[in-house]
C-alpha positions in Angstrom: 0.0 0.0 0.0 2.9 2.5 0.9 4.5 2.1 -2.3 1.2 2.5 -4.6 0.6 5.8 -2.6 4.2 6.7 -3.4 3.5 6.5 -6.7 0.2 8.0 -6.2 2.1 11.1 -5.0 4.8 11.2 -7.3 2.9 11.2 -10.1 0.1 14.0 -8.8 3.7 16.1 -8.3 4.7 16.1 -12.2 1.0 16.7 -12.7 1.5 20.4 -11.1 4.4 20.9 -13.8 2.0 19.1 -16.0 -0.5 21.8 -15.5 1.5 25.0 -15.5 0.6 25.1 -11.5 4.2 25.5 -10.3 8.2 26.9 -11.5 11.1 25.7 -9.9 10.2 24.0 -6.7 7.5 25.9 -6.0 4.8 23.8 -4.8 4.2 19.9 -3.2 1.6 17.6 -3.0 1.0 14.8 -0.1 -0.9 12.1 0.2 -2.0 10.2 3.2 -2.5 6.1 4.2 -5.3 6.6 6.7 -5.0 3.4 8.1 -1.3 3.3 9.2 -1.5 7.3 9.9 1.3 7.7 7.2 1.7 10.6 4.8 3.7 10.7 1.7 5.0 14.1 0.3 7.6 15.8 -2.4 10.9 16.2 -0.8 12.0 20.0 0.5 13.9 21.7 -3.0 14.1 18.7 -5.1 13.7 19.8 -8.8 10.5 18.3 -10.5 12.2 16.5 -13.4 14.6 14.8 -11.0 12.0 13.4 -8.9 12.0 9.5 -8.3 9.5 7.3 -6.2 12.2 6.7 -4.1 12.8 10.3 -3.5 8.9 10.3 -1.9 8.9 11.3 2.2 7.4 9.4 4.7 6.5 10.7 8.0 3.6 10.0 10.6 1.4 12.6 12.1 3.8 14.2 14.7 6.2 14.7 11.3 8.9 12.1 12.2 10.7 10.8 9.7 9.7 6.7 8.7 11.7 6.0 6.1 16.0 7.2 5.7 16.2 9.6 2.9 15.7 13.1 1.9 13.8 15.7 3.9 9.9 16.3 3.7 8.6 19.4 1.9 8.9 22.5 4.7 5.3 22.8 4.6 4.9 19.2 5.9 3.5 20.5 9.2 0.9 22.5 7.1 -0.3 19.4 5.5 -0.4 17.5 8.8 -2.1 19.7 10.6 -5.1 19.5 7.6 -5.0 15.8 7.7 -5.3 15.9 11.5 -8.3 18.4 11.1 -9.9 17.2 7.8 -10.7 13.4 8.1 -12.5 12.6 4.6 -9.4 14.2 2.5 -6.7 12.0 1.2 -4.4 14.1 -0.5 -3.0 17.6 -0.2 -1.9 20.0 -3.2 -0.3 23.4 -2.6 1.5 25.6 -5.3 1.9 29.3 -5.9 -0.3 29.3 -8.7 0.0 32.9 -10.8 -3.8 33.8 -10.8 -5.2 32.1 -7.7 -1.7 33.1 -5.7 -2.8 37.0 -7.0 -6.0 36.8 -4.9 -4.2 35.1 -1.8 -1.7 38.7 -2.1 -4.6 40.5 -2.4 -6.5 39.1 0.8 -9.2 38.7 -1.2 -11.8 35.5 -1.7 -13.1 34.6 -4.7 -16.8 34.8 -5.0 -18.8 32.6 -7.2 -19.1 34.5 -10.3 -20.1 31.7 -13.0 -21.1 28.2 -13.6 -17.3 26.7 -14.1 -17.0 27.7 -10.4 -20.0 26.8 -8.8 -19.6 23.1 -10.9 -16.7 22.6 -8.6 -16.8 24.8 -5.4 -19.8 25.7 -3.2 -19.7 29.1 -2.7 -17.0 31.7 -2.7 -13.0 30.2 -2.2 -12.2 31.8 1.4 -9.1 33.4 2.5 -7.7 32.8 6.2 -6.3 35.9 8.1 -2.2 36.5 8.1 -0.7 35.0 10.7 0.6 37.1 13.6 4.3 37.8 14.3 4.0 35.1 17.6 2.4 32.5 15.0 4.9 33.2 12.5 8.0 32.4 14.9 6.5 30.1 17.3 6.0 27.4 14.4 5.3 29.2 11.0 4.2 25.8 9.1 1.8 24.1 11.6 0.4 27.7 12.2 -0.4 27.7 8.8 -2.6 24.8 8.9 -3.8 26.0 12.1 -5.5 29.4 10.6 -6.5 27.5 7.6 -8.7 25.3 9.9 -10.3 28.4 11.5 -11.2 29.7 8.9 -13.0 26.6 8.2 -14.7 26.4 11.5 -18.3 27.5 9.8 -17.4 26.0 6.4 -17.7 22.5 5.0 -14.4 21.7 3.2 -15.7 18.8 1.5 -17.9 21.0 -0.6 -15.0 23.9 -0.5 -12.0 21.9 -1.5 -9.0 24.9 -1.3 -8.7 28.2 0.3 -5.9 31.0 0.0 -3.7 31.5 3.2 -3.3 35.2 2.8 0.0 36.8 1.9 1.1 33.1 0.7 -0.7 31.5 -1.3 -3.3 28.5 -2.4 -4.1 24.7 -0.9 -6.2 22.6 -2.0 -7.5 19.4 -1.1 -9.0 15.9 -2.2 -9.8 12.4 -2.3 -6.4 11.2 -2.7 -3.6 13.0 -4.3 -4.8 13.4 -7.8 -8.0 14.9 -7.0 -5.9 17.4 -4.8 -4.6 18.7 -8.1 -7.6 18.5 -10.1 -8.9 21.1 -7.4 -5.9 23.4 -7.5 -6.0 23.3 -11.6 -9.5 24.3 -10.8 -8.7 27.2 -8.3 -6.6 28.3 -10.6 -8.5 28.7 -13.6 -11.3 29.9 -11.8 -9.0 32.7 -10.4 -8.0 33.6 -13.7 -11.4 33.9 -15.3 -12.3 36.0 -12.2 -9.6 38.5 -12.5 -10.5 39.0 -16.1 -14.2 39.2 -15.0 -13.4 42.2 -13.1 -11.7 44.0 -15.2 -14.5 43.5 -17.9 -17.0 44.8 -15.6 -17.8 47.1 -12.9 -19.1 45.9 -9.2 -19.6 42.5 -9.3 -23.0 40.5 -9.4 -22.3 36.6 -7.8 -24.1 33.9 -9.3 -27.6 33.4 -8.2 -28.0 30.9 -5.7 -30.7 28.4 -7.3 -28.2 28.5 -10.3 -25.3 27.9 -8.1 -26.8 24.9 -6.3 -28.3 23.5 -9.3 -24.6 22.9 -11.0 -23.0 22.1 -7.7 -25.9 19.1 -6.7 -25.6 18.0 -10.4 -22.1 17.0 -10.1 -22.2 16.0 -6.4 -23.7 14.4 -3.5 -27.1 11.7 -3.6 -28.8 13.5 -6.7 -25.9 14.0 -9.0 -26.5 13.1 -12.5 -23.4 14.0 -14.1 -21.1 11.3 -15.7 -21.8 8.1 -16.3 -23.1 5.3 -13.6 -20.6 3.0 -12.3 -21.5 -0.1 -13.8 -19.9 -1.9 -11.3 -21.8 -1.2 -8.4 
């Protein structure tokens, strides 16, 4: 099992180059084996085109290391902390994205603005609070995750699967690794088509609500009718 989710992860991390998501080392993705409490993420500073399987990080959920090798990604304790938090994700994806990384400078959410968005998140993408100079020194990674839960305290981050940590930059979350990525490809395009949507247009009118849970229940949850059955069931 730890060797398929190594693969798993490795291959969701040349997915972000795969996707234009990240330059240089700029981004990691993590996936997790809820049963042994094991996470597997992109070494700290290792160069996407040199990345092997073996190169994959293992560590437990206090971030010791399991496995002799490189050292995890320095935002490991972020991803912990979400996994800790979150128990229905199984995989972790966080870049600097251009468009969606703009909106995380600019401490600003994204509201739901068209269909494309609402197919894929429920409601506006939030954006936590910056961290305080005692969060930042005291332990700037696991803070990270830390405000990224609060914000989620009134939130459902099934149905909201990313946010922007202001100042920083975007996660996202998933299934398993590769959905993790799907959702940050998503973020980021919806980002994009935001910015442009402002700049085409003066104050902005948000989707109506019947329309925007109309596309989200299509895709999701017991009424979906999107896709194709799975025959197999």
């Amino acid at each position: 099992m730890l060797e398929k989710l190594k693969e798993e992860v490795l291959n969701a991390n040349l997915d972000l180059v795969k996707y234009g998501l990240v330059v240089l080392t700029w981004g990691n993705v993590s996936g997790i084996d809820r049963k042994d409490n094991l996470v597997v993420i992109k070494p700290s500073g290792v160069e996407y085109e040199k990345l092997k399987i073996d190169d994959m990080v293992v560590v437990d959920l206090k971030g010791n290391i399991i496995e002799d090798g490189k050292r995890p990604s320095s935002d490991t304790p972020t991803h912990i902390e979400l996994y800790k938090a979150f128990p229905e994700i199984g995989g972790i994806t966080h870049t600097h994205s251009t468009y969606a990384t703009i909106f995380a400078q600019a401490c600003r959410e994204i509201p739901c603005l068209g269909t494309t968005h609402a197919d894929h998140f429920y409601g506006p993408v939030p954006v936590t609070r910056f961290l305080t100079k005692d969060e930042v020194e005291s332990d700037y990674e696991k803070n990270t995750g830390k405000i990224i839960i609060e914000r989620f305290s009134n939130l459902d981050y099934t149905s909201t699967p990313g946010i922007l940590v202001s100042g920083h930059a975007p996660f996202s979350w998933g299934k398993n690794a590769g959905e993790s990525v799907k959702n940050g490809l998503i973020l980021e395009r919806i980002a994009q088509m935001a910015l442009s949507t402002f700049q085409l247009r003066q104050g902005i009118n948000e989707l109506p609500e019947y329309i925007t849970n109309k596309h989200y229940k299509r895709k999701h949850g017991p009424d979906a009718y999107y896709g194709q059955k799975d025959l197999n069931k």
